[in-house]
Jmol script that loads the backbone (N, CA, C; Angstrom):
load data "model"
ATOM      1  N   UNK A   1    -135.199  24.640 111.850  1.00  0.00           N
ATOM      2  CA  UNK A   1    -135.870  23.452 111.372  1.00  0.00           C
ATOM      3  C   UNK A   1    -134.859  22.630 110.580  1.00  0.00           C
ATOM      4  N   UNK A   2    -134.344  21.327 111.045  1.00  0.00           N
ATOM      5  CA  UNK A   2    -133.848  20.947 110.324  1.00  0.00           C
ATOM      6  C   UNK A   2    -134.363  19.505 109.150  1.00  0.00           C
ATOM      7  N   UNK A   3    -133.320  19.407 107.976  1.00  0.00           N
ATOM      8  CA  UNK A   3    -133.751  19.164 106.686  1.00  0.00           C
ATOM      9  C   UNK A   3    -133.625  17.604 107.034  1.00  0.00           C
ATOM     10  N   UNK A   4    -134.910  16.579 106.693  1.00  0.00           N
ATOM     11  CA  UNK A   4    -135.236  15.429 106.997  1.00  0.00           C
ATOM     12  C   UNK A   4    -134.951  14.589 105.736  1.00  0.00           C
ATOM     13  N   UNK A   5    -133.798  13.586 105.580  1.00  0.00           N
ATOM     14  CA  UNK A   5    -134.012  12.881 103.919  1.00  0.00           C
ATOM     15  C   UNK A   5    -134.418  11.693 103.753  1.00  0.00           C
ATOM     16  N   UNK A   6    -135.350  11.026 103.274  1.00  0.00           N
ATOM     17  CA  UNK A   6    -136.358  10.054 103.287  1.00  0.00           C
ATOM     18  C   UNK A   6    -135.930   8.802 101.865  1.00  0.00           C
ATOM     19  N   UNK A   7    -135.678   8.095 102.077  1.00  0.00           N
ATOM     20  CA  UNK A   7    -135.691   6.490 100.896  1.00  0.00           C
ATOM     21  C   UNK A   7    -137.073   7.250 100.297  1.00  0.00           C
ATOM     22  N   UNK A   8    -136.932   6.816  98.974  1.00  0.00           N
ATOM     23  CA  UNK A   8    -138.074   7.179  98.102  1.00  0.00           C
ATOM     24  C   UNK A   8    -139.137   6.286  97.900  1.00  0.00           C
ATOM     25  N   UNK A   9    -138.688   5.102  98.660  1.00  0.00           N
ATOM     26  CA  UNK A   9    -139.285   3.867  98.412  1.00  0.00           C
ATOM     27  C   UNK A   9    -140.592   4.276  99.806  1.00  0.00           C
ATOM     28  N   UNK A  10    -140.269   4.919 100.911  1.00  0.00           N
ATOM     29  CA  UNK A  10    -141.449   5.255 101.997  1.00  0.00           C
ATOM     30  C   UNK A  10    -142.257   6.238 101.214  1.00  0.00           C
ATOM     31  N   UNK A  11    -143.724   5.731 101.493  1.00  0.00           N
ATOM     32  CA  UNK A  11    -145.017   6.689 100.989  1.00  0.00           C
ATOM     33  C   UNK A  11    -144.529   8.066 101.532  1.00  0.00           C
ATOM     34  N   UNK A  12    -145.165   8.835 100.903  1.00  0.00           N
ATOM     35  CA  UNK A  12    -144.845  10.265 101.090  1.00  0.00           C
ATOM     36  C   UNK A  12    -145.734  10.724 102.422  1.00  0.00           C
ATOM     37  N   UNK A  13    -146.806  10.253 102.348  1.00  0.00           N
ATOM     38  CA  UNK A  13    -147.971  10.238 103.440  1.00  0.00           C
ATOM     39  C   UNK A  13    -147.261   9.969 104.687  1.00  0.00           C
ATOM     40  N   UNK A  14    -146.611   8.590 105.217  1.00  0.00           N
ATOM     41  CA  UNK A  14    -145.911   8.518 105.835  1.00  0.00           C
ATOM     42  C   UNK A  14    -144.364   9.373 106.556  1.00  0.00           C
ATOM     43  N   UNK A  15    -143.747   9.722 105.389  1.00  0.00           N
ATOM     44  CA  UNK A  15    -142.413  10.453 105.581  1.00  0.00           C
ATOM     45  C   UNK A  15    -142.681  11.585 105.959  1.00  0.00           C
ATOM     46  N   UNK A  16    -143.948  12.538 105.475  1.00  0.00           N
ATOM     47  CA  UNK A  16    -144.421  13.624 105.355  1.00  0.00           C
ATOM     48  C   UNK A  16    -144.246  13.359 107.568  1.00  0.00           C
ATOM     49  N   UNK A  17    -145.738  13.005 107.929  1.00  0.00           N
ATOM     50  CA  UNK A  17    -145.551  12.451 109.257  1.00  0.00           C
ATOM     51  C   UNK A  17    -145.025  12.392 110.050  1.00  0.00           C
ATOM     52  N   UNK A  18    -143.542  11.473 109.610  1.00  0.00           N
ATOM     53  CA  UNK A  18    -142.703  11.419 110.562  1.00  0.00           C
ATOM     54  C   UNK A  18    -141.823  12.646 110.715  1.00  0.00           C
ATOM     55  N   UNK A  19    -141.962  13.454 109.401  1.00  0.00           N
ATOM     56  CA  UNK A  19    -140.967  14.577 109.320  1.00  0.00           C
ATOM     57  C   UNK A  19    -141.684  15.397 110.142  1.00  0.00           C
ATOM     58  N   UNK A  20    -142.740  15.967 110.165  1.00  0.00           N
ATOM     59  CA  UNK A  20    -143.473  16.894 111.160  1.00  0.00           C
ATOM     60  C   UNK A  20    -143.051  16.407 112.564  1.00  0.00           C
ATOM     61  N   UNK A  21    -143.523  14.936 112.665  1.00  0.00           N
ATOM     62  CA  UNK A  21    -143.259  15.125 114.464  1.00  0.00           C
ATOM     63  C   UNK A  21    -141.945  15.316 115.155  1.00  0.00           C
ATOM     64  N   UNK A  22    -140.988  14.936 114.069  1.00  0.00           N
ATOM     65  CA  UNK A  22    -139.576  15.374 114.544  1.00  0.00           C
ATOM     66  C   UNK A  22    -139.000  16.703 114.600  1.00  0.00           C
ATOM     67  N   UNK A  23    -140.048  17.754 113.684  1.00  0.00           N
ATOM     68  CA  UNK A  23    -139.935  19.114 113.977  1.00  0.00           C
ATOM     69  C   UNK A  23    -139.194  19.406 112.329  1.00  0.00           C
ATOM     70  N   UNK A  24    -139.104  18.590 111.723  1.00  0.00           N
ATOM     71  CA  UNK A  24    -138.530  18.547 110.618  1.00  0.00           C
ATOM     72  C   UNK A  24    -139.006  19.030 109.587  1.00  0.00           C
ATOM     73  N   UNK A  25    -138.346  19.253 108.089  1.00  0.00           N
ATOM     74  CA  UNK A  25    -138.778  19.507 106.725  1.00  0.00           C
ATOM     75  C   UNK A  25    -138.337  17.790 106.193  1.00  0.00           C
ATOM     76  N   UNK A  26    -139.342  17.675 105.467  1.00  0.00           N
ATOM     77  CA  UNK A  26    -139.244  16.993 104.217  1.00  0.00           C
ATOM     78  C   UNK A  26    -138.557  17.705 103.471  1.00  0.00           C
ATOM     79  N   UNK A  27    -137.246  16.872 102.900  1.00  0.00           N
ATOM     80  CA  UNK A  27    -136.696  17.002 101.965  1.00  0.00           C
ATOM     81  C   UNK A  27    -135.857  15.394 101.010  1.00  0.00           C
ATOM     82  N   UNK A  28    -136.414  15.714  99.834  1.00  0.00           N
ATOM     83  CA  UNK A  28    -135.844  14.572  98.654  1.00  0.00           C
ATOM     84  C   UNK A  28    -135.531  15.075  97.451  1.00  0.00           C
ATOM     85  N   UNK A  29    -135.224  14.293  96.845  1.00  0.00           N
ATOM     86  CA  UNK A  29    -134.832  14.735  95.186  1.00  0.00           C
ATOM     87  C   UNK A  29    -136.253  15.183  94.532  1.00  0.00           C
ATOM     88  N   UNK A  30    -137.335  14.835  94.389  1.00  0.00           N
ATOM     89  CA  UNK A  30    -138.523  14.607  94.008  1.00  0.00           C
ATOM     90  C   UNK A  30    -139.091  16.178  94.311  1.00  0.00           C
ATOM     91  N   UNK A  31    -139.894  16.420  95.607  1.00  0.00           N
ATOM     92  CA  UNK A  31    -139.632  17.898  96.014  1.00  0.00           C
ATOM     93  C   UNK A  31    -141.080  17.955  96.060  1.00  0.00           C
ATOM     94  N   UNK A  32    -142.119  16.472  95.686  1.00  0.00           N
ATOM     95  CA  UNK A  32    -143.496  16.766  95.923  1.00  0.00           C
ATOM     96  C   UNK A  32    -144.364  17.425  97.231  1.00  0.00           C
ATOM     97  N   UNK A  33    -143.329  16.873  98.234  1.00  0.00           N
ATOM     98  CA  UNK A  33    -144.587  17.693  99.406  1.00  0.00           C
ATOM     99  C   UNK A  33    -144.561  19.617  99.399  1.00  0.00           C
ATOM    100  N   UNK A  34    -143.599  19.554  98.655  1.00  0.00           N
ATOM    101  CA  UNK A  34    -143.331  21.433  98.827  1.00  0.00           C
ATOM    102  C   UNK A  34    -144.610  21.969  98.015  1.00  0.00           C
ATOM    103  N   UNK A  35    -144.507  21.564  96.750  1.00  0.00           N
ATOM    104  CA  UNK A  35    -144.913  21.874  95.930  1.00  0.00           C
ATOM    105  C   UNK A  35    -146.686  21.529  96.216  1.00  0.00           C
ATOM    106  N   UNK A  36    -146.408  20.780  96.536  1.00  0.00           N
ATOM    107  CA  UNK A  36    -148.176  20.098  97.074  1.00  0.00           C
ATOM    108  C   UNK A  36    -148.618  21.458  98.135  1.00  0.00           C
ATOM    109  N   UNK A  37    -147.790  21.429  98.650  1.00  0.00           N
ATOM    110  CA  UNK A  37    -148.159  22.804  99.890  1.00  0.00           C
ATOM    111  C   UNK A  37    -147.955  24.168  98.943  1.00  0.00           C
ATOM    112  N   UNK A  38    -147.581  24.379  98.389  1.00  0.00           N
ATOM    113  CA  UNK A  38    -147.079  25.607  97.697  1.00  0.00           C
ATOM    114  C   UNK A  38    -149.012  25.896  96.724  1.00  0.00           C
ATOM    115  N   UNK A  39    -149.351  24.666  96.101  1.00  0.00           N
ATOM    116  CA  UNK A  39    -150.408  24.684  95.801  1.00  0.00           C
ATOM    117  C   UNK A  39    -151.867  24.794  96.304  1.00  0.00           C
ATOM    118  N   UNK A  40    -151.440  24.834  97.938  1.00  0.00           N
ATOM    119  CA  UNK A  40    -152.718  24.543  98.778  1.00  0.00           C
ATOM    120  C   UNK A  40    -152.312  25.672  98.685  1.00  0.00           C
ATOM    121  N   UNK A  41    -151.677  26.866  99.503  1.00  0.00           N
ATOM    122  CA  UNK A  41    -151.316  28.365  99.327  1.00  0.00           C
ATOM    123  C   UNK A  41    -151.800  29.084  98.626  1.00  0.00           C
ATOM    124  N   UNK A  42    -151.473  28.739  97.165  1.00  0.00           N
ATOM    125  CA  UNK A  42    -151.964  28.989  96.068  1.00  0.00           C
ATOM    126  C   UNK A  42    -154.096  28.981  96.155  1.00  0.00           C
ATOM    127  N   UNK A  43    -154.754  27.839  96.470  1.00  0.00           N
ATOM    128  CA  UNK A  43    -155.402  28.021  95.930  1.00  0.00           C
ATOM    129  C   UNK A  43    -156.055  29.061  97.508  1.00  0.00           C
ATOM    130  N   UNK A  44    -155.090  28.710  98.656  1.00  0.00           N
ATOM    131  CA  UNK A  44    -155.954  29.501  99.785  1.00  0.00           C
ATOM    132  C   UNK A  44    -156.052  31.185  99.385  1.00  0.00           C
ATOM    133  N   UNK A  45    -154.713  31.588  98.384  1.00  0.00           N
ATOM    134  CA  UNK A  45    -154.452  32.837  98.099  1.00  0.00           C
ATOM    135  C   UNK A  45    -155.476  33.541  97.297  1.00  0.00           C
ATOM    136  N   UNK A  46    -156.640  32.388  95.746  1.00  0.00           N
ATOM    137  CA  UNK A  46    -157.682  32.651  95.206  1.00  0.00           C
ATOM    138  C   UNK A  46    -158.288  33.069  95.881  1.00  0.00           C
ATOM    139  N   UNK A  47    -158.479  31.824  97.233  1.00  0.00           N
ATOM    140  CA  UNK A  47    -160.290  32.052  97.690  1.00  0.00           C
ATOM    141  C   UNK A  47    -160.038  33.432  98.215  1.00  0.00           C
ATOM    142  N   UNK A  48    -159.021  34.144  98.866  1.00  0.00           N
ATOM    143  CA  UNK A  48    -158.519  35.183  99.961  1.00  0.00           C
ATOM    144  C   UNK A  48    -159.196  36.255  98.898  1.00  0.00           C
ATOM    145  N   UNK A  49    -158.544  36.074  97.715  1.00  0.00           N
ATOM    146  CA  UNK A  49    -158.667  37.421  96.588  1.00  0.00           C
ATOM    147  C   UNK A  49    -160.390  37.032  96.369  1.00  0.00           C
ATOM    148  N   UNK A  50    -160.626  36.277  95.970  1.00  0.00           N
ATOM    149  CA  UNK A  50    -162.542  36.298  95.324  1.00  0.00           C
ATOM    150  C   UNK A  50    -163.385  36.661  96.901  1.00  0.00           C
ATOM    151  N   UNK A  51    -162.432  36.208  97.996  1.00  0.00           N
ATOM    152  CA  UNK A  51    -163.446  37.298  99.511  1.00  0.00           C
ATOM    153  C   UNK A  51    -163.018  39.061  99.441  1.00  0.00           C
ATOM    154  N   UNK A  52    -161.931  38.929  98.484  1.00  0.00           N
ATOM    155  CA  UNK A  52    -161.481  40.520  98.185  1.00  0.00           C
ATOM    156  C   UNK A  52    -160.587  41.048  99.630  1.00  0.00           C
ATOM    157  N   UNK A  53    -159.785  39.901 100.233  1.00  0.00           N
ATOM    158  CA  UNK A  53    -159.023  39.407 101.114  1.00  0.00           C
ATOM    159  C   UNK A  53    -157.921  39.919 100.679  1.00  0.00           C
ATOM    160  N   UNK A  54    -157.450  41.097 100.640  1.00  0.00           N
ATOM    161  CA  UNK A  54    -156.102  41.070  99.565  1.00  0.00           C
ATOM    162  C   UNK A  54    -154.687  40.620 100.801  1.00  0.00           C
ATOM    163  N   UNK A  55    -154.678  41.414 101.807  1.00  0.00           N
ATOM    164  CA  UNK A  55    -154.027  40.740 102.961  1.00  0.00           C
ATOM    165  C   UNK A  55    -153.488  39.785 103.000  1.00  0.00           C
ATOM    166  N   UNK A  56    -154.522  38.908 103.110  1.00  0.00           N
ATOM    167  CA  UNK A  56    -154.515  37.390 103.193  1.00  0.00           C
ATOM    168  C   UNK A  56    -154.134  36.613 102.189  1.00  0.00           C
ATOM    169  N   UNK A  57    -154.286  37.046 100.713  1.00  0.00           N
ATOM    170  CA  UNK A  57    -154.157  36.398  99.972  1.00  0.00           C
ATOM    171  C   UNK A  57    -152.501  36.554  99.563  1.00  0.00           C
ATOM    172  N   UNK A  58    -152.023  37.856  99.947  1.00  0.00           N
ATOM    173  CA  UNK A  58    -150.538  38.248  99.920  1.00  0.00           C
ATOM    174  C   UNK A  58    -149.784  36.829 100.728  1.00  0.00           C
ATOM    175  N   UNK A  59    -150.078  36.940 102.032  1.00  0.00           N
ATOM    176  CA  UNK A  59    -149.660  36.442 103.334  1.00  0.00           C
ATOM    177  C   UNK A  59    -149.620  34.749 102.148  1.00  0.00           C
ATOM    178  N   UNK A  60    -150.824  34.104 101.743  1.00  0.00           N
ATOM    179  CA  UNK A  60    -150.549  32.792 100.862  1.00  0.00           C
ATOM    180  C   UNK A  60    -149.563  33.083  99.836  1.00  0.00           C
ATOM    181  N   UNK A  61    -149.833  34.068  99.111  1.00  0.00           N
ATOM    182  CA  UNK A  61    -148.761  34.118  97.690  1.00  0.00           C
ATOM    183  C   UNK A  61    -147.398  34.026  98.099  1.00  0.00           C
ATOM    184  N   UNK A  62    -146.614  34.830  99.816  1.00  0.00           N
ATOM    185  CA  UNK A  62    -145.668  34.577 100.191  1.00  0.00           C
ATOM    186  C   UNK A  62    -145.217  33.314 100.297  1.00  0.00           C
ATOM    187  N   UNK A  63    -146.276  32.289 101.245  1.00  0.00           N
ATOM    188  CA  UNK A  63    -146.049  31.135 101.385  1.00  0.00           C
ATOM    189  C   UNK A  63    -145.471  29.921 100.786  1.00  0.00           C
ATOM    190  N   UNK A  64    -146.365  30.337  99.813  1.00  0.00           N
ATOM    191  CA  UNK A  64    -146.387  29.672  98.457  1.00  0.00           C
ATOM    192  C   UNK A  64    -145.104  29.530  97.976  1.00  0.00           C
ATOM    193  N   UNK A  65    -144.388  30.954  97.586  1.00  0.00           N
ATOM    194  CA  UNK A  65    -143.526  31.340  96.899  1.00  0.00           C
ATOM    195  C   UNK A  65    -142.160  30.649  98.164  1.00  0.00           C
ATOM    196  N   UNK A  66    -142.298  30.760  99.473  1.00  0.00           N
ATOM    197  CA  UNK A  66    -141.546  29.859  99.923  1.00  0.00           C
ATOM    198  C   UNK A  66    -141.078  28.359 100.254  1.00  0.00           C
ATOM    199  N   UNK A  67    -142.169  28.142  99.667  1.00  0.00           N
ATOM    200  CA  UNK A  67    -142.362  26.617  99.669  1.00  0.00           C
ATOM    201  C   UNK A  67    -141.457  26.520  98.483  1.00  0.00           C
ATOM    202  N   UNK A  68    -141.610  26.864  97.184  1.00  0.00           N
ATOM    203  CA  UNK A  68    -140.928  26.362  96.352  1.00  0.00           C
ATOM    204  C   UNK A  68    -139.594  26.808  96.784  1.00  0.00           C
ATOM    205  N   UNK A  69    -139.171  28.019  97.292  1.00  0.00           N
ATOM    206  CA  UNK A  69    -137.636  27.985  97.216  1.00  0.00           C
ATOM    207  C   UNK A  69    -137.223  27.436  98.315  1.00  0.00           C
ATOM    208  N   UNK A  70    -137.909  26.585  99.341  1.00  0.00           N
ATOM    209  CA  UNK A  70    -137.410  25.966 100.166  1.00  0.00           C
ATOM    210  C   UNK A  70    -137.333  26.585 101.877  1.00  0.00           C
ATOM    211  N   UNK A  71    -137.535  27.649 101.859  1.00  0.00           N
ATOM    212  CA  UNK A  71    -137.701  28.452 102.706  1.00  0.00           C
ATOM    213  C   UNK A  71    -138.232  29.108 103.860  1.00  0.00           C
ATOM    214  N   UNK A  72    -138.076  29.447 104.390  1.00  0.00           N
ATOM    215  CA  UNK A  72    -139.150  29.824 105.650  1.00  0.00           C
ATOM    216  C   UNK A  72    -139.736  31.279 105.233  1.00  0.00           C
ATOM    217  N   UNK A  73    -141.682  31.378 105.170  1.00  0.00           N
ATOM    218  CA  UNK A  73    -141.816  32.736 104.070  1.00  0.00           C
ATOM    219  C   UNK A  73    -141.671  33.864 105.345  1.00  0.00           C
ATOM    220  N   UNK A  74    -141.279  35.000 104.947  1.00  0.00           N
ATOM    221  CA  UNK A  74    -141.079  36.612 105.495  1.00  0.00           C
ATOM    222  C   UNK A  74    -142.168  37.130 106.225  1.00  0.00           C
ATOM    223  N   UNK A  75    -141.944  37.439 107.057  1.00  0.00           N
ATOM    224  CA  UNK A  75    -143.484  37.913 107.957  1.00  0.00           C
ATOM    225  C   UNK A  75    -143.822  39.334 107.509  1.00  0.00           C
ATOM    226  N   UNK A  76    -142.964  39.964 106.911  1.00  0.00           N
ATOM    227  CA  UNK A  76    -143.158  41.617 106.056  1.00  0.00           C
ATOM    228  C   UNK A  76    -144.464  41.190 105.604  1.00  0.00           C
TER     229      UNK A  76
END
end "model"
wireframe off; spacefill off
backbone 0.3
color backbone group
């Protein structure tokens, strides 16, 4: 996957977009879409644990945890 770098001045909504259909990552100084995803993870990893999902909720906490370091998460 390679790393997509976007003017800061294009909506994120947009860049986000174009970076997917090119097969791409978003990447900028800023670092919001990671983190935005790192948080959907996050909260998919709650609901996983309150269904008592522990599996699943691992499989998000990985995610998560790769989003912030930039990464592609571990299938272990």
């Amino acid at each position: 996957m390679s790393k997509i770098l976007f003017h800061p001045d294009i909506p994120v909504v947009e860049a986000v977009r174009i970076a997917n259909s090119q097969g791409g990552r978003l990447v900028w100084k800023d670092t919001k879409p990671r983190y935005s995803r790192a948080m959907q993870h996050n909260r998919r990893a709650l609901a996983a644990i309150e269904a008592q999902d522990y599996e699943g909720a691992l499989g998000h906490i990985r995610a998560a945890r790769a989003e912030v370091e930039g990464g592609a998460p571990c299938a272990a």
